[in-house]
PDB file as gemmi writes it, atoms N, CA and C in Angstrom:
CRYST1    1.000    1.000    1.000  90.00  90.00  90.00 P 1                      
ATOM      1  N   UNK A   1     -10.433   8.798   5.273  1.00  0.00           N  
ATOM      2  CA  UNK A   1     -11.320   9.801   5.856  1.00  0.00           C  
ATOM      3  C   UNK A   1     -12.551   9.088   6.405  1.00  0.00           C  
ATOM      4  N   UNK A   2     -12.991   9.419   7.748  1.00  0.00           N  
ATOM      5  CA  UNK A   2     -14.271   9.061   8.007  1.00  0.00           C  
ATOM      6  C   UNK A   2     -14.982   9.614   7.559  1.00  0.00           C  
ATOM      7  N   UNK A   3     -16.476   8.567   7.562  1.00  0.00           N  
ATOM      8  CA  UNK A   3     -18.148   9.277   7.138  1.00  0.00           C  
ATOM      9  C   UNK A   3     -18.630  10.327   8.102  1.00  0.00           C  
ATOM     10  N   UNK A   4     -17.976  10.930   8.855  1.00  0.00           N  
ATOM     11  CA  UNK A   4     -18.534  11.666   9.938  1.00  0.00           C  
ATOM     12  C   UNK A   4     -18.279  12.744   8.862  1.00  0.00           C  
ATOM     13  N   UNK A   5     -16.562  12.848   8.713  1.00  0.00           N  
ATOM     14  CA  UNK A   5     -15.937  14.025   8.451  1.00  0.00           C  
ATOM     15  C   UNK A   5     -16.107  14.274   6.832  1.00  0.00           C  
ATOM     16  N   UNK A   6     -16.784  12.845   6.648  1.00  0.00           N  
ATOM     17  CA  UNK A   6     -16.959  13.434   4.701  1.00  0.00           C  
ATOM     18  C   UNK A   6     -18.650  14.020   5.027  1.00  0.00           C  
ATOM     19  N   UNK A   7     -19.597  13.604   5.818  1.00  0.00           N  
ATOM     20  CA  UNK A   7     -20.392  14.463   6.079  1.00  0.00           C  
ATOM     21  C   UNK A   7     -20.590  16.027   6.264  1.00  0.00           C  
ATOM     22  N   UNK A   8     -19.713  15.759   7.308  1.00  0.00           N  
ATOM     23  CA  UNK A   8     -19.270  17.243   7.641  1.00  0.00           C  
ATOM     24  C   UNK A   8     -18.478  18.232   6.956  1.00  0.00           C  
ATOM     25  N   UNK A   9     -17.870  17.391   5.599  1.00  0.00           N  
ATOM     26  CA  UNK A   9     -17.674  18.422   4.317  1.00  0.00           C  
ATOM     27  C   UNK A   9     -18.856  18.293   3.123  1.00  0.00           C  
ATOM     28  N   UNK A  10     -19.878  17.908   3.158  1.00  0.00           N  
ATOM     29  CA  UNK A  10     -20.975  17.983   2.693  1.00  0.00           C  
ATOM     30  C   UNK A  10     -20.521  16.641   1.327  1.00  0.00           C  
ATOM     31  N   UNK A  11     -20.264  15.855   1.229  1.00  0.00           N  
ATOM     32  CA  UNK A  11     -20.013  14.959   0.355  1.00  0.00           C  
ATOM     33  C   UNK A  11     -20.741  13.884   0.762  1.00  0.00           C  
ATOM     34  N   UNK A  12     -21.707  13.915   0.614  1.00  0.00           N  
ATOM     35  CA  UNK A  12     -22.788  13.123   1.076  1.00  0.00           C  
ATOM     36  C   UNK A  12     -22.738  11.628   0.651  1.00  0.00           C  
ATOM     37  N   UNK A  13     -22.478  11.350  -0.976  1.00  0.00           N  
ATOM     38  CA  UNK A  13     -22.081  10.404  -2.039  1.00  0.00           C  
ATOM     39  C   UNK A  13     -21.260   9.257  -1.006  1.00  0.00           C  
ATOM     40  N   UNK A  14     -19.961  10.180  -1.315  1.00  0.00           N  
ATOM     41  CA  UNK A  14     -18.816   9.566  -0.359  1.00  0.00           C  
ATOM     42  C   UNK A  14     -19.087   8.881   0.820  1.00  0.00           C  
ATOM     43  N   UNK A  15     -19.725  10.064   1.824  1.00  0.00           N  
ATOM     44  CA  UNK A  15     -20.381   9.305   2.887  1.00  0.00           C  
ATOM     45  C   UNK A  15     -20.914   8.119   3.235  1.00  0.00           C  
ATOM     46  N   UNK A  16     -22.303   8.022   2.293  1.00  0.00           N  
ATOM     47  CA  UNK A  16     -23.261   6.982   2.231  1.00  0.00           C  
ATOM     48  C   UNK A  16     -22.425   5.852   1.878  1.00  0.00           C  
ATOM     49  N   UNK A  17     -21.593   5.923   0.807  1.00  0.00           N  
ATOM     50  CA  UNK A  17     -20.354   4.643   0.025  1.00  0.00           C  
ATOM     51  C   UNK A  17     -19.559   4.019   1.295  1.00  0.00           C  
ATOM     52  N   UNK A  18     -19.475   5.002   2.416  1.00  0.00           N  
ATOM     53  CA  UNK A  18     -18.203   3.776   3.618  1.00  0.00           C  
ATOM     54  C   UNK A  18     -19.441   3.715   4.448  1.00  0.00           C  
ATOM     55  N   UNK A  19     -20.503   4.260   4.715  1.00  0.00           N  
ATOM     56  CA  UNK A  19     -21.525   3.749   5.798  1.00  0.00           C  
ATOM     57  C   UNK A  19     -22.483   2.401   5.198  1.00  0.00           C  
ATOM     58  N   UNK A  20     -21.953   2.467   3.670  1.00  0.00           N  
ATOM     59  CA  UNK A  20     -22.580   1.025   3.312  1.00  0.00           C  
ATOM     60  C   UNK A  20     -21.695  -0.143   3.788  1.00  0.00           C  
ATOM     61  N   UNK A  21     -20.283   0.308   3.849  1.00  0.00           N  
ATOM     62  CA  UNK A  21     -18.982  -0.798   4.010  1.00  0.00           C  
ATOM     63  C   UNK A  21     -19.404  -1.036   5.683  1.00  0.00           C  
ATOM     64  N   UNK A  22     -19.432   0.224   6.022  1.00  0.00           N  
ATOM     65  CA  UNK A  22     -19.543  -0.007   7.493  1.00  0.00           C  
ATOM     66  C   UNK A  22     -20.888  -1.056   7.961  1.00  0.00           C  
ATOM     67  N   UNK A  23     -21.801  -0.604   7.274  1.00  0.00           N  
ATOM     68  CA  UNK A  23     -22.985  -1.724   7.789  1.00  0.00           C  
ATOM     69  C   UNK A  23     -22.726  -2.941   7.162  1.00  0.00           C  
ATOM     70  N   UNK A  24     -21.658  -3.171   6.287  1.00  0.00           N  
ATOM     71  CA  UNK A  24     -21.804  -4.811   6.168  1.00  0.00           C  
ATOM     72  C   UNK A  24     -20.833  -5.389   7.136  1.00  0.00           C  
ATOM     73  N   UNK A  25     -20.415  -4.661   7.809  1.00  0.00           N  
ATOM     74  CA  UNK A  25     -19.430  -5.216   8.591  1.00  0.00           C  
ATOM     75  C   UNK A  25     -20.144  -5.331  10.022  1.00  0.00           C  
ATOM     76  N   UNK A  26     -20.951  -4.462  10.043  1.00  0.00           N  
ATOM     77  CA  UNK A  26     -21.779  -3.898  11.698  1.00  0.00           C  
ATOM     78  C   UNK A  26     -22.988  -3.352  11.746  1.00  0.00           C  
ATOM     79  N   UNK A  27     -23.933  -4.119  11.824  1.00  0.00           N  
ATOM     80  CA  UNK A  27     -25.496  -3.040  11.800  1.00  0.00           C  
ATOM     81  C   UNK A  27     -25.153  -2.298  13.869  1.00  0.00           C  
ATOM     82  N   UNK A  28     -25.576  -1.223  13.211  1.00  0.00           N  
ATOM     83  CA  UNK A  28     -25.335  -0.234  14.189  1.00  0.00           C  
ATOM     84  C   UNK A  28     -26.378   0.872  14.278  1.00  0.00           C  
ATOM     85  N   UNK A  29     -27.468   1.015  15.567  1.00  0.00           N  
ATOM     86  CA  UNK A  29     -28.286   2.257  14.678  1.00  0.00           C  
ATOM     87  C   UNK A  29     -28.163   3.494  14.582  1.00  0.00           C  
ATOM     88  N   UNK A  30     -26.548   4.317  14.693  1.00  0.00           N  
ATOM     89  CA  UNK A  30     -26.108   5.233  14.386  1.00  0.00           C  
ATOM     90  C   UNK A  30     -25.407   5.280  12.642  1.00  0.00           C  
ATOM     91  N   UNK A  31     -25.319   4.362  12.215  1.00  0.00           N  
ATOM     92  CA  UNK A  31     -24.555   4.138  10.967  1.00  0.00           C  
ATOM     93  C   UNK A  31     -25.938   4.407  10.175  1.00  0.00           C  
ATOM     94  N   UNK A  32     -26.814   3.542  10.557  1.00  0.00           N  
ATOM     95  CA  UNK A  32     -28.556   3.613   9.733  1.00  0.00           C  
ATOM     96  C   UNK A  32     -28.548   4.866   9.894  1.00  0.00           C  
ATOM     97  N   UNK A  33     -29.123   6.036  11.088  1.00  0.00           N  
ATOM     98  CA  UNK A  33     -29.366   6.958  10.706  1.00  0.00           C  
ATOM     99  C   UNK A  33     -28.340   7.899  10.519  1.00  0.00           C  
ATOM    100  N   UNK A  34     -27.451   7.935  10.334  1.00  0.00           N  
ATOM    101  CA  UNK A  34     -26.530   8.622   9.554  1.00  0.00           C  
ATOM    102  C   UNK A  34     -26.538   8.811   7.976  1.00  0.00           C  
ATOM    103  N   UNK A  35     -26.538   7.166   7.465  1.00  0.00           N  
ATOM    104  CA  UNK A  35     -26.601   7.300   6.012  1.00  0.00           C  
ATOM    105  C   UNK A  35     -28.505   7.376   5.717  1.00  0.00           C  
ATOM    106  N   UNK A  36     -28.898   7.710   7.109  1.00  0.00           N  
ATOM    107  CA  UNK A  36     -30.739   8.498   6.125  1.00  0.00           C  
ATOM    108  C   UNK A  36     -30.022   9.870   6.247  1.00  0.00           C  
ATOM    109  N   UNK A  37     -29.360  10.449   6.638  1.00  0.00           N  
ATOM    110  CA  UNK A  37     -28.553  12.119   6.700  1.00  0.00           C  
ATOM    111  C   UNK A  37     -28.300  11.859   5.093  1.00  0.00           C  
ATOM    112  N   UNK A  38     -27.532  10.811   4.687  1.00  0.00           N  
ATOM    113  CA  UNK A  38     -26.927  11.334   4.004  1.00  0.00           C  
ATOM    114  C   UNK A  38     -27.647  11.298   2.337  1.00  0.00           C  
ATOM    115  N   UNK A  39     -29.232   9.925   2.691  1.00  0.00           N  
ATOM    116  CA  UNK A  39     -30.647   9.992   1.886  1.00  0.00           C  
ATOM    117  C   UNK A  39     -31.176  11.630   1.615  1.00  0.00           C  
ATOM    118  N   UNK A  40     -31.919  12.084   2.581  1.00  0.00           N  
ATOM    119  CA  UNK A  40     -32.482  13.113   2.782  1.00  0.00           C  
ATOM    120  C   UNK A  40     -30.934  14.107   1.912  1.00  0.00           C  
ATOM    121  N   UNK A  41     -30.062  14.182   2.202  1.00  0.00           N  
ATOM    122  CA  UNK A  41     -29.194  15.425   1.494  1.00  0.00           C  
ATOM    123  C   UNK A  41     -28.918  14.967  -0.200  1.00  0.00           C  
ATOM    124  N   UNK A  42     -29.058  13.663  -0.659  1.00  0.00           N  
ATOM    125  CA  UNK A  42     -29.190  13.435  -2.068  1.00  0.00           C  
ATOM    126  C   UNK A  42     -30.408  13.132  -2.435  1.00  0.00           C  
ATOM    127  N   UNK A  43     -31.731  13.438  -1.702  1.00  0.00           N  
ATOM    128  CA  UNK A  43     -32.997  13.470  -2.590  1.00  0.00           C  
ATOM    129  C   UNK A  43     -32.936  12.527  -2.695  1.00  0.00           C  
ATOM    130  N   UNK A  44     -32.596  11.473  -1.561  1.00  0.00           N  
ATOM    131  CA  UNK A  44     -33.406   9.983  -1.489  1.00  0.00           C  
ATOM    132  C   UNK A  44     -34.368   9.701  -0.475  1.00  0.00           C  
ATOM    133  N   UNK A  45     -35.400  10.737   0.107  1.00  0.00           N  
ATOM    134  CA  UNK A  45     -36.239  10.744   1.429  1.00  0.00           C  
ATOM    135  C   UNK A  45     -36.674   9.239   1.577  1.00  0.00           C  
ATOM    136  N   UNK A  46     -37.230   9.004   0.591  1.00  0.00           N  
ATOM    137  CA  UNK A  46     -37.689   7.452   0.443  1.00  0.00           C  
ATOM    138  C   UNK A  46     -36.780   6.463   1.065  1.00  0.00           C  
ATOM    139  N   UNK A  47     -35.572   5.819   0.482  1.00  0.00           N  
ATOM    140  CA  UNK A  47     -34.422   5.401   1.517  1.00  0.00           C  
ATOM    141  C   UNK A  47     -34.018   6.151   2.463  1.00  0.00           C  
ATOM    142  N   UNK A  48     -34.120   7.189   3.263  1.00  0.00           N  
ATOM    143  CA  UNK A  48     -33.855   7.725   4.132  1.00  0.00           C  
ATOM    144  C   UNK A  48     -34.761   6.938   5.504  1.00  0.00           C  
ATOM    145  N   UNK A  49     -35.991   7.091   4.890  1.00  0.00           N  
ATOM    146  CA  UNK A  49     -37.126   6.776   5.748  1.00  0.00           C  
ATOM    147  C   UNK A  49     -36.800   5.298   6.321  1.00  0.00           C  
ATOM    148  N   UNK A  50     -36.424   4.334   5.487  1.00  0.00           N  
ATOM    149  CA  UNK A  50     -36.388   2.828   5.455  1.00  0.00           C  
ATOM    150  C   UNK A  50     -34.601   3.170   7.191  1.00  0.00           C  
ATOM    151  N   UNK A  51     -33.993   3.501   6.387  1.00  0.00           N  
ATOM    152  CA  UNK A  51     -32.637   3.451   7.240  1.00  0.00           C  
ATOM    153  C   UNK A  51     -33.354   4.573   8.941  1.00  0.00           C  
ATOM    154  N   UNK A  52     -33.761   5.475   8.729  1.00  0.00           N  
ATOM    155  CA  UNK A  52     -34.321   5.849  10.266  1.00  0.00           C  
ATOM    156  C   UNK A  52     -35.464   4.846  11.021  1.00  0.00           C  
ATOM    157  N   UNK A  53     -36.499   4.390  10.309  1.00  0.00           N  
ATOM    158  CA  UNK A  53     -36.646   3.185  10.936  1.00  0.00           C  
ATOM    159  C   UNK A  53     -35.944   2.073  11.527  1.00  0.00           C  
ATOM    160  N   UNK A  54     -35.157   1.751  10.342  1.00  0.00           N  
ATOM    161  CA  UNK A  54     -33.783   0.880  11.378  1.00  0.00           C  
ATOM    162  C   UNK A  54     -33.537   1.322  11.778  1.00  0.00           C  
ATOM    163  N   UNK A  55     -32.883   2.556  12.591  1.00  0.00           N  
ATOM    164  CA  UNK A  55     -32.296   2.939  13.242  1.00  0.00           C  
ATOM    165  C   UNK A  55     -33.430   3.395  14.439  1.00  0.00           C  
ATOM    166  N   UNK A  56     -34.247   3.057  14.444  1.00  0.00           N  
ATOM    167  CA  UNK A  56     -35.415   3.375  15.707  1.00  0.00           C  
ATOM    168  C   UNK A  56     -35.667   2.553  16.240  1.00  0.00           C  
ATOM    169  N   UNK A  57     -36.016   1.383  15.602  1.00  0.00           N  
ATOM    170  CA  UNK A  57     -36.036  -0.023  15.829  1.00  0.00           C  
ATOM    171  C   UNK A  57     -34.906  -0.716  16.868  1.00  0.00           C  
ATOM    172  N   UNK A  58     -33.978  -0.365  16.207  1.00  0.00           N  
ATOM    173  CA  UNK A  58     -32.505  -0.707  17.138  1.00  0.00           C  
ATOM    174  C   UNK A  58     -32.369  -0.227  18.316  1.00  0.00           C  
ATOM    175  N   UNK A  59     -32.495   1.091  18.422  1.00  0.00           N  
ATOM    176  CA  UNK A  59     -32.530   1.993  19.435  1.00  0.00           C  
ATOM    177  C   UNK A  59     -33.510   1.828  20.492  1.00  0.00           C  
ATOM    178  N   UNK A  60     -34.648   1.115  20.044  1.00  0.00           N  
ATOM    179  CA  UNK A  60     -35.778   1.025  20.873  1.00  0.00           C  
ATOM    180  C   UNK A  60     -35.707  -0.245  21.458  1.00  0.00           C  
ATOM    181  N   UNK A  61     -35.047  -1.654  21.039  1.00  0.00           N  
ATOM    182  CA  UNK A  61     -35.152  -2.971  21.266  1.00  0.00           C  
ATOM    183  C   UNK A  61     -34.153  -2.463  22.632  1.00  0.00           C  
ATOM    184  N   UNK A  62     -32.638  -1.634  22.349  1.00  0.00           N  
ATOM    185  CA  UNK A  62     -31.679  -1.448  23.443  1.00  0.00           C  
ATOM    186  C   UNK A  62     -32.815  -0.296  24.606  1.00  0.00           C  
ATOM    187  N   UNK A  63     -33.530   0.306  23.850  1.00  0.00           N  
ATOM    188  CA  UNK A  63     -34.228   1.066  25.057  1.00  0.00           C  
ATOM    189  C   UNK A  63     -35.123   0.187  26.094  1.00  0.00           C  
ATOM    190  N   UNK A  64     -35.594  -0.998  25.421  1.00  0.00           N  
ATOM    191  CA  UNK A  64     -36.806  -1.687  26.148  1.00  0.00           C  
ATOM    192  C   UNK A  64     -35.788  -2.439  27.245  1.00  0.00           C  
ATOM    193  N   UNK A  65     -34.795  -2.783  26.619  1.00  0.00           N  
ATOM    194  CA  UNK A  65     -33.808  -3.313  28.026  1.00  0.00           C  
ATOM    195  C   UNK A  65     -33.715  -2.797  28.747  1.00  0.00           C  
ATOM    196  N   UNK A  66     -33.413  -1.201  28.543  1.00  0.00           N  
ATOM    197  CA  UNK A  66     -33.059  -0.413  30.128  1.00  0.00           C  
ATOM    198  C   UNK A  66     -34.328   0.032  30.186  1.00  0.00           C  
ATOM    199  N   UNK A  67     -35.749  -0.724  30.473  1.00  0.00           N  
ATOM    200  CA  UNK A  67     -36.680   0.349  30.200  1.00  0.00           C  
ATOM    201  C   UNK A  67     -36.906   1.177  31.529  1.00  0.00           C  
ATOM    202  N   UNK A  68     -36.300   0.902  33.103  1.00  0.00           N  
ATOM    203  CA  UNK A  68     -35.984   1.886  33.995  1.00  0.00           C  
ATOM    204  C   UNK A  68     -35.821   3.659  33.760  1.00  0.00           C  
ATOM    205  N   UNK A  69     -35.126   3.607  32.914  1.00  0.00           N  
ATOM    206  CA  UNK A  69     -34.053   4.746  32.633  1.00  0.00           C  
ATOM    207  C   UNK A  69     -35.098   5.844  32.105  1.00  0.00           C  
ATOM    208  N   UNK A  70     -36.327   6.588  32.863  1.00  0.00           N  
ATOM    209  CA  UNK A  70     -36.684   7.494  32.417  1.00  0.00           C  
ATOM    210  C   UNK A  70     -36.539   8.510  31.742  1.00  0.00           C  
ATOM    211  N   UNK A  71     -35.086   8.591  31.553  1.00  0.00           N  
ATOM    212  CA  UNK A  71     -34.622  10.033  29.851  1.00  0.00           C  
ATOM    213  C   UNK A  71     -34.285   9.511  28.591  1.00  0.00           C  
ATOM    214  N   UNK A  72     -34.150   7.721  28.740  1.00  0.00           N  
ATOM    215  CA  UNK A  72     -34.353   7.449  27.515  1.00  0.00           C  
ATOM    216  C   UNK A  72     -35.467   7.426  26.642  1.00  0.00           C  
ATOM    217  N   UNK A  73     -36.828   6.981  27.663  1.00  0.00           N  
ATOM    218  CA  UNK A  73     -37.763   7.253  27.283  1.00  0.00           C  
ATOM    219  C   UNK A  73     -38.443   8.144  26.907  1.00  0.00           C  
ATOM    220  N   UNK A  74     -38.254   9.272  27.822  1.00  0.00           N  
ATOM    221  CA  UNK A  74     -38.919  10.625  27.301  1.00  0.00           C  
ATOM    222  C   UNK A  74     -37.777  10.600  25.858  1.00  0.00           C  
ATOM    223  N   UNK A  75     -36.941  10.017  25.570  1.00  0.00           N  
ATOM    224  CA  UNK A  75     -36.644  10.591  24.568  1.00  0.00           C  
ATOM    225  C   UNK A  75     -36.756  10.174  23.221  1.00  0.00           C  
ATOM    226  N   UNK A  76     -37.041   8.916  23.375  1.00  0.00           N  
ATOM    227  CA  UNK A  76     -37.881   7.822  22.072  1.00  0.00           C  
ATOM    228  C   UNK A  76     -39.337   8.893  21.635  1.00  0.00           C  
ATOM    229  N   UNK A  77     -40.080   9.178  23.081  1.00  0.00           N  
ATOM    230  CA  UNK A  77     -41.237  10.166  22.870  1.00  0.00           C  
ATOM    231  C   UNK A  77     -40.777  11.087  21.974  1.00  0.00           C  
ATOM    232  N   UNK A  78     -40.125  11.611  22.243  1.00  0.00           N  
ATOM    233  CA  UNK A  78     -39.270  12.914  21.126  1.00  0.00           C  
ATOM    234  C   UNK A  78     -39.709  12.455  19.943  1.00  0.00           C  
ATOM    235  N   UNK A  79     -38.482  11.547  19.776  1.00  0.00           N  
ATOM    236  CA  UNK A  79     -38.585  11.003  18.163  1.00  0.00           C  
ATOM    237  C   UNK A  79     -39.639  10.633  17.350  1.00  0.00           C  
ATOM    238  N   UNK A  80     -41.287  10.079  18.742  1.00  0.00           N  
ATOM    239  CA  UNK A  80     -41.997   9.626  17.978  1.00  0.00           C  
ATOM    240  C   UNK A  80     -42.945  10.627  17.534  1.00  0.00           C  
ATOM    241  N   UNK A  81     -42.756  11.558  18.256  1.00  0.00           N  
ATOM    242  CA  UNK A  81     -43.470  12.800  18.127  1.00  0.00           C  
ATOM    243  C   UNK A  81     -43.081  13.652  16.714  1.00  0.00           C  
ATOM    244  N   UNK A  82     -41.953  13.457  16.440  1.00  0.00           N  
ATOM    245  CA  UNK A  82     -40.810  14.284  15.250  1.00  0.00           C  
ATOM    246  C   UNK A  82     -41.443  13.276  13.496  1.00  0.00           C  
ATOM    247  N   UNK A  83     -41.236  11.764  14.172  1.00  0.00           N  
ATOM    248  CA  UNK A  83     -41.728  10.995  13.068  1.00  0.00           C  
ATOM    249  C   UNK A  83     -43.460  11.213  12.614  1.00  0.00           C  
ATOM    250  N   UNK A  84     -44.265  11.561  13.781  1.00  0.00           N  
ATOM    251  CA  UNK A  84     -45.630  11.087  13.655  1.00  0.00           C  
ATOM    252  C   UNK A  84     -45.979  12.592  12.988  1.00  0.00           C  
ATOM    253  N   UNK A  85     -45.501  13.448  13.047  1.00  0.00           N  
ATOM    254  CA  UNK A  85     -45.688  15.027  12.848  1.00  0.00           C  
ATOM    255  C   UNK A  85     -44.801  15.695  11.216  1.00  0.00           C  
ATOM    256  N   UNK A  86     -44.017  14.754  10.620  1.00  0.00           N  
ATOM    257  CA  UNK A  86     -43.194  15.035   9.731  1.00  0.00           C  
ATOM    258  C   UNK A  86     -44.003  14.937   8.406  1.00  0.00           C  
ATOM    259  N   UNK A  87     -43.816  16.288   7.451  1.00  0.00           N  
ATOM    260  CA  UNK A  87     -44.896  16.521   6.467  1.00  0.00           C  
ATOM    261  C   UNK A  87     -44.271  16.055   5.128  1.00  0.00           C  
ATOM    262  N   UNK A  88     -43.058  15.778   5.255  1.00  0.00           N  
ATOM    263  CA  UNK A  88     -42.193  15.297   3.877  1.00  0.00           C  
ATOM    264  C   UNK A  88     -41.850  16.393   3.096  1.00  0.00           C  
ATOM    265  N   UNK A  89     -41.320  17.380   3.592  1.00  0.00           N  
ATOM    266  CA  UNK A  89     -40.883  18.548   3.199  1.00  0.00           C  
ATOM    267  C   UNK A  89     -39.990  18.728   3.835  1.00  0.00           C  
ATOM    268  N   UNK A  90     -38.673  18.695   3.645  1.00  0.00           N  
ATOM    269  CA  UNK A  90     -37.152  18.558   4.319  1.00  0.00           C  
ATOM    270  C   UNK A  90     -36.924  19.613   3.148  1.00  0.00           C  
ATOM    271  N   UNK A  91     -35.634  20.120   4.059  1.00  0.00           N  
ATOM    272  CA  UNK A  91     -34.741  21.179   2.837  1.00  0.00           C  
ATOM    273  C   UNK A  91     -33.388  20.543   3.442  1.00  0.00           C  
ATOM    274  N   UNK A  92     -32.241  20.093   3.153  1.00  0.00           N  
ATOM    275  CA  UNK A  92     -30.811  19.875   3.771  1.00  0.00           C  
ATOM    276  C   UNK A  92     -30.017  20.814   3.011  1.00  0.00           C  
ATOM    277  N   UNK A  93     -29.551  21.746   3.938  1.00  0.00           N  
ATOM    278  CA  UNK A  93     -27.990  22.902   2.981  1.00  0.00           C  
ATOM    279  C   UNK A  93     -26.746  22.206   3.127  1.00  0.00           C  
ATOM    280  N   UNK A  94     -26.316  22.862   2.434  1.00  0.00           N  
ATOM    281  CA  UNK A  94     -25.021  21.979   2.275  1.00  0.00           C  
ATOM    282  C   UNK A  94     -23.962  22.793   3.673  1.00  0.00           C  
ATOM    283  N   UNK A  95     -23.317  21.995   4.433  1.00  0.00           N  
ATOM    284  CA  UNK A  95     -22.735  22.676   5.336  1.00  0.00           C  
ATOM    285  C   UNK A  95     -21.860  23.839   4.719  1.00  0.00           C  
ATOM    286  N   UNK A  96     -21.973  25.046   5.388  1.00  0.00           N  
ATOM    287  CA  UNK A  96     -21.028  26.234   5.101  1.00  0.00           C  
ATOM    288  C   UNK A  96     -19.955  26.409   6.163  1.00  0.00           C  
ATOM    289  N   UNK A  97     -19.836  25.452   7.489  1.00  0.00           N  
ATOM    290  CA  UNK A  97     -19.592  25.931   8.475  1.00  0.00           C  
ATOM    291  C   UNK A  97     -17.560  26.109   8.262  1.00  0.00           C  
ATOM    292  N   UNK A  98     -17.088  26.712   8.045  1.00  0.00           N  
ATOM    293  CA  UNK A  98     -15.880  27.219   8.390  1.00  0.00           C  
ATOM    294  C   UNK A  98     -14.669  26.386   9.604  1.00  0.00           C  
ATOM    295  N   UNK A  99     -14.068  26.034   9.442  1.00  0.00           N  
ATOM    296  CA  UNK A  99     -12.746  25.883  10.229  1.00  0.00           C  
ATOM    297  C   UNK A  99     -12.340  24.388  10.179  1.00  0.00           C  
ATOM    298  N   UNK A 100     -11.519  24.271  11.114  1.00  0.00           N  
ATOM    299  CA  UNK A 100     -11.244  22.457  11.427  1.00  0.00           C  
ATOM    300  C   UNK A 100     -12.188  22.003  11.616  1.00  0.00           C  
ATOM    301  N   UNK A 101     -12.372  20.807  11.454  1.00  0.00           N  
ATOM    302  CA  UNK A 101     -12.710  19.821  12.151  1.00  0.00           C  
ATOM    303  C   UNK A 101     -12.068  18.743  12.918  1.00  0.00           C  
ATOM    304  N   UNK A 102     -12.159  18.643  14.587  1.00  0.00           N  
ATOM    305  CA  UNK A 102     -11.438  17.634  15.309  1.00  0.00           C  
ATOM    306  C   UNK A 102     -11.825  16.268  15.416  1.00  0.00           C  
TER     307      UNK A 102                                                      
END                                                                             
């Protein structure tokens, strides 16, 4: 089973356990902020925080390359706006959502 789809059945544990396998094999900064998804849903905000930084960091070194590309940028702005504004009060539910997943 992938970490997407053990996410997406709310098994967060599980999750974080192959996105650790996965980052020793590949730092990636979708894998980082994935397993801060999966921090923040076991009441680890603290490691959460550390792995979305990596994962901003990464994202931003590949953004400064294309730094042309005006919607990447407005969209780092996003994020920094989301990070600089965040009060440390998260709630994560556990997904309820119903049906397959493809």
């Amino acid at each position: 089973m992938d970490a997407n789809r053990l996410v997406y059945n709310g098994d967060y544990t599980a999750a974080m356990r192959l996105y650790n396998r996965l980052l020793d094999g590949r730092c990636h900064p979708a894998y980082y902020l994935n397993r801060a998804l999966c921090f923040v849903a076991t009441d680890q905000p603290h490691l959460a925080v550390n792995d979305a930084l990596r994962a901003f960091m990464m994202a931003q070194s590949v953004i400064d390359a294309v730094r042309h590309d005006g919607d990447a940028n407005d969209h780092v702005r996003r994020i920094d706006a989301h990070i600089i504004t965040y009060n440390g009060k998260s709630e994560f539910l556990k997904n309820t959502a119903v049906g397959q997943v493809s």
